[in-house]
C-alpha positions as CSV (number, residue, x, y, z in Angstrom):
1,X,9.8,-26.0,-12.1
2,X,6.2,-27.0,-12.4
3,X,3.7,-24.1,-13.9
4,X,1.3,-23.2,-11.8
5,X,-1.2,-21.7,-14.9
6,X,-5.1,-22.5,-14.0
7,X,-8.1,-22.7,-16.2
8,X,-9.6,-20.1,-18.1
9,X,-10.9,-17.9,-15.1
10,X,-10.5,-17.5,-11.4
11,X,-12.0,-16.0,-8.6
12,X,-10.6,-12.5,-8.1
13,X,-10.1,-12.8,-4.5
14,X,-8.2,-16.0,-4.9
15,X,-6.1,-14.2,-8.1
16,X,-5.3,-11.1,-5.4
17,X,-4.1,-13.1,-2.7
18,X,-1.7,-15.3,-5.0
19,X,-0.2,-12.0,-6.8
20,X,0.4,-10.4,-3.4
21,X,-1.8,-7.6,-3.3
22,X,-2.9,-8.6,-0.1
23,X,-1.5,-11.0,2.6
24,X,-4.8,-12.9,3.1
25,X,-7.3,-13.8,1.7
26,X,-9.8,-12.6,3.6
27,X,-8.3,-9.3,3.4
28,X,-8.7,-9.8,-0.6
29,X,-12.3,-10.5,0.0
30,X,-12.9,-8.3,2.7
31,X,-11.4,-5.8,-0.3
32,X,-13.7,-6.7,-2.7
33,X,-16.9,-6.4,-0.4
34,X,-15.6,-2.8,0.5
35,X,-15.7,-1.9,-3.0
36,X,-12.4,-1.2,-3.2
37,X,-11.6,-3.8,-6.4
38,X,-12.8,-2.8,-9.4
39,X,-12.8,-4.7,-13.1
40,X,-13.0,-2.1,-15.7
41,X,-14.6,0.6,-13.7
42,X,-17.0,-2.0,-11.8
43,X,-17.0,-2.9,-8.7
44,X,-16.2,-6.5,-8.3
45,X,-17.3,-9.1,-5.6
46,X,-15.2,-11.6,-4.7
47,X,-16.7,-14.8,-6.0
48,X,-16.2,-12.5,-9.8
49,X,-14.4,-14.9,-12.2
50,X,-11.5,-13.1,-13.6
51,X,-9.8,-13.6,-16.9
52,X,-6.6,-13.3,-18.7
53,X,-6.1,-9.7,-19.9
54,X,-8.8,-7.6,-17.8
55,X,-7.3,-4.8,-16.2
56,X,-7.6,-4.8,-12.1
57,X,-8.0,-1.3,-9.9
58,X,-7.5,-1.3,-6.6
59,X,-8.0,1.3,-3.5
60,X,-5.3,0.7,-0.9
61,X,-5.1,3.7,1.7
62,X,-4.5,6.7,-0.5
63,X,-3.0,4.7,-3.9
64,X,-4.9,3.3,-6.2
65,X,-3.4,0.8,-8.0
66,X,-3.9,-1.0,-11.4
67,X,-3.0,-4.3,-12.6
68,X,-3.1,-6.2,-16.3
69,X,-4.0,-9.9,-15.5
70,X,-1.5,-12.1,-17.7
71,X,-1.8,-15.6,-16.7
72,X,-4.4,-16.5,-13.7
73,X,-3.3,-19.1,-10.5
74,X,-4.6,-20.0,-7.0
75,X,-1.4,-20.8,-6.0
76,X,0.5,-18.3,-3.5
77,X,3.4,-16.9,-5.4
78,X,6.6,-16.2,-4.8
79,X,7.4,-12.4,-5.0
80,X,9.4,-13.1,-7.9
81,X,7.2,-14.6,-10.3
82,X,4.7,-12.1,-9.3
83,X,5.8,-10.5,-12.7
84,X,4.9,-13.4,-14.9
85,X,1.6,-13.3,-13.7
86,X,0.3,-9.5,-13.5
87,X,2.0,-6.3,-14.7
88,X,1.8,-3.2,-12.3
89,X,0.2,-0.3,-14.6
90,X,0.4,2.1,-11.4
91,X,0.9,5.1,-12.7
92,X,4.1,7.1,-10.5
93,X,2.2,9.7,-10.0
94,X,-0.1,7.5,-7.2
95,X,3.3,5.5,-6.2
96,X,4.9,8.6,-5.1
97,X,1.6,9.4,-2.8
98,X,3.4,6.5,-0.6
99,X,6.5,9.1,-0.1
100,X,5.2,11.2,2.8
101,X,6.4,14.4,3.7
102,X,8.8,14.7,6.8
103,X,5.6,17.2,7.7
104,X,3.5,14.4,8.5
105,X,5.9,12.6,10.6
106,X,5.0,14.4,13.2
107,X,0.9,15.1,13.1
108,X,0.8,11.4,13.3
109,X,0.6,10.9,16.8
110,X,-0.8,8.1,18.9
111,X,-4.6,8.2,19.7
112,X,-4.5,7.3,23.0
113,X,-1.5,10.1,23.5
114,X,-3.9,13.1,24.6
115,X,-2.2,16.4,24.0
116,X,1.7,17.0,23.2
117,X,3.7,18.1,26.4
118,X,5.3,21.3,26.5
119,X,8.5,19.8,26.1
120,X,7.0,17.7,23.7
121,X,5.3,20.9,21.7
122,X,8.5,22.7,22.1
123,X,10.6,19.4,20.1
124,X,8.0,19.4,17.4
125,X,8.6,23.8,17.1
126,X,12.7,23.0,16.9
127,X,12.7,20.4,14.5
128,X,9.6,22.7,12.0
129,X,12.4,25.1,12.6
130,X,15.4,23.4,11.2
131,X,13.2,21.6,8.3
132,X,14.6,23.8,5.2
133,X,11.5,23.6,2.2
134,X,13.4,25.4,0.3
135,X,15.5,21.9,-0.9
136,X,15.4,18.4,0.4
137,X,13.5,17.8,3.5
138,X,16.2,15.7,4.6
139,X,16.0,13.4,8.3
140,X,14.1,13.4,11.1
141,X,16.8,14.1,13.8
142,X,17.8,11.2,16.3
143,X,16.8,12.4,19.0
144,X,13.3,14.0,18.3
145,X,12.9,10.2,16.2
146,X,13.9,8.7,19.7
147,X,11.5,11.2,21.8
148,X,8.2,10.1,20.0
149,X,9.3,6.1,19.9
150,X,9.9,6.1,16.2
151,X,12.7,4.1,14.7
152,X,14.0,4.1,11.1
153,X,12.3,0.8,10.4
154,X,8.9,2.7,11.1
155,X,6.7,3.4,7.6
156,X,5.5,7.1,7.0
């Protein structure tokens, strides 16, 4: 299997698009420009050469997450040498901000909704109701899922 190790430094957006961090590259860039990459605590613009060993923040949603550079490439990897290539120095502490509480699940609703029916209003009450915080929050029920168009493949 052929390497695919570059030279000495590489542009950060190219390095964030081939370790998956993002699925384009113009979301990488479009990252960078928002300030939401950062190289030691600075923000960093996407034509910023990286090298081997700095350490690389970045803002996604609510997570920030932080990555050790160990060998730089332009090359789109596959997810399984993304490993060999940066190590994830999230801490768990922002990796469990992607576990939402069943609470959420419903004050998402859509935008263009307008205000919850009655019947809709009274579903959200019944299932607060049978939520127990005192353990596990447990599943949404089937049919409340099935009432607001949510389906277990749906992110929270």
């Amino acid at each position: 299997m052929e390497q695919l190790v570059m030279a000495d430094t590489e542009r950060i957006d190219k390095v964030l698009w081939a370790i998956r961090v993002f699925k384009t590259r113009t979301e990488a860039t479009d990252a960078c420009k928002g300030g939401k990459v950062k190289i030691c605590g600075v923000n960093a613009k996407p034509s910023r050469m990286l090298k081997v060993g700095e350490v690389v923040e970045i803002r996604k949603g609510a997570v920030q997450y932080s990555y050790r550079i160990k060998q730089l490439t332009d090359h789109r990897l596959g997810a399984k040498l993304v490993p060999d290539y940066a190590e994830n120095l999230t801490p768990q502490s922002e990796l469990d901000k992607l576990k939402a509480p069943v609470e959420t699940f419903f004050l998402r609703r859509d935008p263009g909704a307008g205000r919850p029916t009655k019947k809709d209003r009274r579903a959200m009450e019944e299932a607060w109701d049978e939520i127990d915080y005192t353990t596990d929050l447990g599943d949404i029920p089937d049919d409340i899922a099935e009432r607001f168009g949510l389906t277990d493949d749906d992110d929270l």
